[in-house]
One Martini backbone bead per residue (centre of mass of N, CA, C, O) as a GRO file, in nm:
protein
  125
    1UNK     BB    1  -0.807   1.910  13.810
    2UNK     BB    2  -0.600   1.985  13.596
    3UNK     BB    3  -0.516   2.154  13.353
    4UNK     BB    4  -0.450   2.095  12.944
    5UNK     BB    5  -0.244   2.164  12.738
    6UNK     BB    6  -0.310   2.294  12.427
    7UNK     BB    7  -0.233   2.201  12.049
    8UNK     BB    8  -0.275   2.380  11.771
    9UNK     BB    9  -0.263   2.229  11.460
   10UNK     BB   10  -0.371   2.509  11.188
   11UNK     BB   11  -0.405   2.683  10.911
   12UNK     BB   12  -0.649   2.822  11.041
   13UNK     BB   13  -0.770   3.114  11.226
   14UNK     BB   14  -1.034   3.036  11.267
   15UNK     BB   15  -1.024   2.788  11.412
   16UNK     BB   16  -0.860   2.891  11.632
   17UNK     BB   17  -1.056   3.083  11.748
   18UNK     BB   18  -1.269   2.889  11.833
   19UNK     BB   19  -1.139   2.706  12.024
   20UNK     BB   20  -1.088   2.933  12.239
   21UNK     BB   21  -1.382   2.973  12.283
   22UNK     BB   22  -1.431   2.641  12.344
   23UNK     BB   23  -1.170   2.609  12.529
   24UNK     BB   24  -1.108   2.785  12.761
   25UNK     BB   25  -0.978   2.597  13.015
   26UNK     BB   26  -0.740   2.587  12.786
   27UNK     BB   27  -0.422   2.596  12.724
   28UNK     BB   28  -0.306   2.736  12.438
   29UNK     BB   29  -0.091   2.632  12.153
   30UNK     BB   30   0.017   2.775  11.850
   31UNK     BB   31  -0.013   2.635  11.480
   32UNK     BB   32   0.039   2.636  11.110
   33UNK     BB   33   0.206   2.387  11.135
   34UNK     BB   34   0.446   2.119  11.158
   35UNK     BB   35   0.684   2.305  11.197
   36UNK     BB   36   0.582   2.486  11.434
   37UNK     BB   37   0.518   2.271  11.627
   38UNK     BB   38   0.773   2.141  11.686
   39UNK     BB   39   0.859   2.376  11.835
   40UNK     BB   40   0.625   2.441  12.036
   41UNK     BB   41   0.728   2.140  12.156
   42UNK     BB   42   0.993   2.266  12.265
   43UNK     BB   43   0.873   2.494  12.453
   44UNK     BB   44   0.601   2.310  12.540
   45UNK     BB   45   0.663   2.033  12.751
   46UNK     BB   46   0.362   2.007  12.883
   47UNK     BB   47   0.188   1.879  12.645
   48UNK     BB   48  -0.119   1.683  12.664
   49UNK     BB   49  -0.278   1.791  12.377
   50UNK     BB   50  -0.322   1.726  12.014
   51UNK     BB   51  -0.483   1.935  11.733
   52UNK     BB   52  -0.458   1.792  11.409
   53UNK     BB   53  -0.441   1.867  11.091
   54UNK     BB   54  -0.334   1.790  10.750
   55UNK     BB   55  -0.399   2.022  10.572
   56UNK     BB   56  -0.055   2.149  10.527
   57UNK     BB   57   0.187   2.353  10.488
   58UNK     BB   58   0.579   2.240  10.492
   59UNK     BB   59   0.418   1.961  10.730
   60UNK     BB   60   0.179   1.789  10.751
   61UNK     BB   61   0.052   1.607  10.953
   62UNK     BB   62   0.166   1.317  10.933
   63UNK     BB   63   0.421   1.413  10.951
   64UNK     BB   64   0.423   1.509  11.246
   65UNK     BB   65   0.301   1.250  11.394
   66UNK     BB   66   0.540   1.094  11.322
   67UNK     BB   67   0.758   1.261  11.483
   68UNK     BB   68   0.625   1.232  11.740
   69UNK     BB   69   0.628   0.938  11.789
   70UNK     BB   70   0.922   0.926  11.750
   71UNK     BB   71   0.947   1.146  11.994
   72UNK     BB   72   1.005   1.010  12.345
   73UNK     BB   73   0.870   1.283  12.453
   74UNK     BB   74   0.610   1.306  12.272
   75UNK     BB   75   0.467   1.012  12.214
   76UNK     BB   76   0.227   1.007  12.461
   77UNK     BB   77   0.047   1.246  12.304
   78UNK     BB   78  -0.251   1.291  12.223
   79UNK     BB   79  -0.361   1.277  11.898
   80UNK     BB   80  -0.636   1.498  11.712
   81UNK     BB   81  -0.764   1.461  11.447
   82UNK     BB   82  -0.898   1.739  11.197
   83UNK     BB   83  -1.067   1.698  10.921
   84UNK     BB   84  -1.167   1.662  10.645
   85UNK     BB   85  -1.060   1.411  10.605
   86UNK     BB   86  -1.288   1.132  10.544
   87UNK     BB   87  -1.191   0.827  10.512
   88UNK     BB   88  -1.139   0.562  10.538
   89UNK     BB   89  -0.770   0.589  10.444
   90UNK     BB   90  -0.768   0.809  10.684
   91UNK     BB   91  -0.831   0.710  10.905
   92UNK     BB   92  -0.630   0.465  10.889
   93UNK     BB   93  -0.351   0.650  10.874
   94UNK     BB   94  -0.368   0.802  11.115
   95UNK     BB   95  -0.400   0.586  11.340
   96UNK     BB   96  -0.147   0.431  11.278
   97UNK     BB   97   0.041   0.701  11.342
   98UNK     BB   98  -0.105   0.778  11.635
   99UNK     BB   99  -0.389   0.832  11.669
  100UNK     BB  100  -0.662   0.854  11.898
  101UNK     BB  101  -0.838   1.055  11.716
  102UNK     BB  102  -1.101   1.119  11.502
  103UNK     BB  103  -1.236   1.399  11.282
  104UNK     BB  104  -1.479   1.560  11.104
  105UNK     BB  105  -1.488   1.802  10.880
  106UNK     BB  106  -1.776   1.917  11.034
  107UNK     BB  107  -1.830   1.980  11.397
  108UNK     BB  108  -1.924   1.891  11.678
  109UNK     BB  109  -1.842   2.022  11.999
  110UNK     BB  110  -1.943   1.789  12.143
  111UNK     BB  111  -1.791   1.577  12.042
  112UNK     BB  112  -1.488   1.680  12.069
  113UNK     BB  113  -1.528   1.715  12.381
  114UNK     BB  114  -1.567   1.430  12.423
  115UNK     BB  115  -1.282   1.354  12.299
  116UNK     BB  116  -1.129   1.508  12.545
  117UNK     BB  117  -1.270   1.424  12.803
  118UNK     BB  118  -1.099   1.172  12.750
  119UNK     BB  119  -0.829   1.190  12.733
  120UNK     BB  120  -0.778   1.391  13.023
  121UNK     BB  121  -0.909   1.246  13.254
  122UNK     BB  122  -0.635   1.116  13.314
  123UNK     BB  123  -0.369   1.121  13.439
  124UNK     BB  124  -0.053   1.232  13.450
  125UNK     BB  125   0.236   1.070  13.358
   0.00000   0.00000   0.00000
């Protein structure tokens, strides 16, 4: 199987890194805002999965999420949302906005690995 581009899209530089060191096998794109993201995904149109914060700032996620569904082009890829927001109703906006998966900080490498390995596991389209 092919490896993965991901996307990774938050204002932290340690979770940057962390990623970094937790998907190893996966060739990463970072991003610290939701307007720096659009730019990134339209240099590296390879990009099969985004991971992706709310609270950012310049553009949070959601309005990024918003952008990428509605853009006819990265529509496809699947957006892990991954914040601390985790409510109800944040759970459930982000879901709306086109999340394929909801995830609350702080995470366990496993959980989010295993939506990760669910998510990327089908042939690329």
């Amino acid at each position: 199987m092919k490896t993965r581009k991901v996307l990774v899209v938050d204002d932290s530089k340690l979770l940057h890194r962390m990623f970094e060191m937790m998907l190893r096998g996966f060739p990463l794109v970072h991003a610290f805002d939701g307007r720096e993201a659009l730019d990134r995904l339209a240099e590296h149109k390879d990009v099969e999965l985004i991971l992706l914060d709310i609270n950012m700032p310049r553009m949070n996620g959601l309005e990024f999420l918003t952008a990428v569904k509605a853009h006819p082009e990265f529509a496809r890829i699947p957006v892990v949302i991954i914040t601390t927001e985790g409510t109800e109703d944040d759970t459930e906006r982000g879901m709306q906005a086109g999340a394929a998966a909801y995830v609350k900080k702080p995470f366990r490498n496993e959980e989010l690995l295993g939506v990760i390995n669910r998510l990327t596991a089908s042939p690329a389209a």
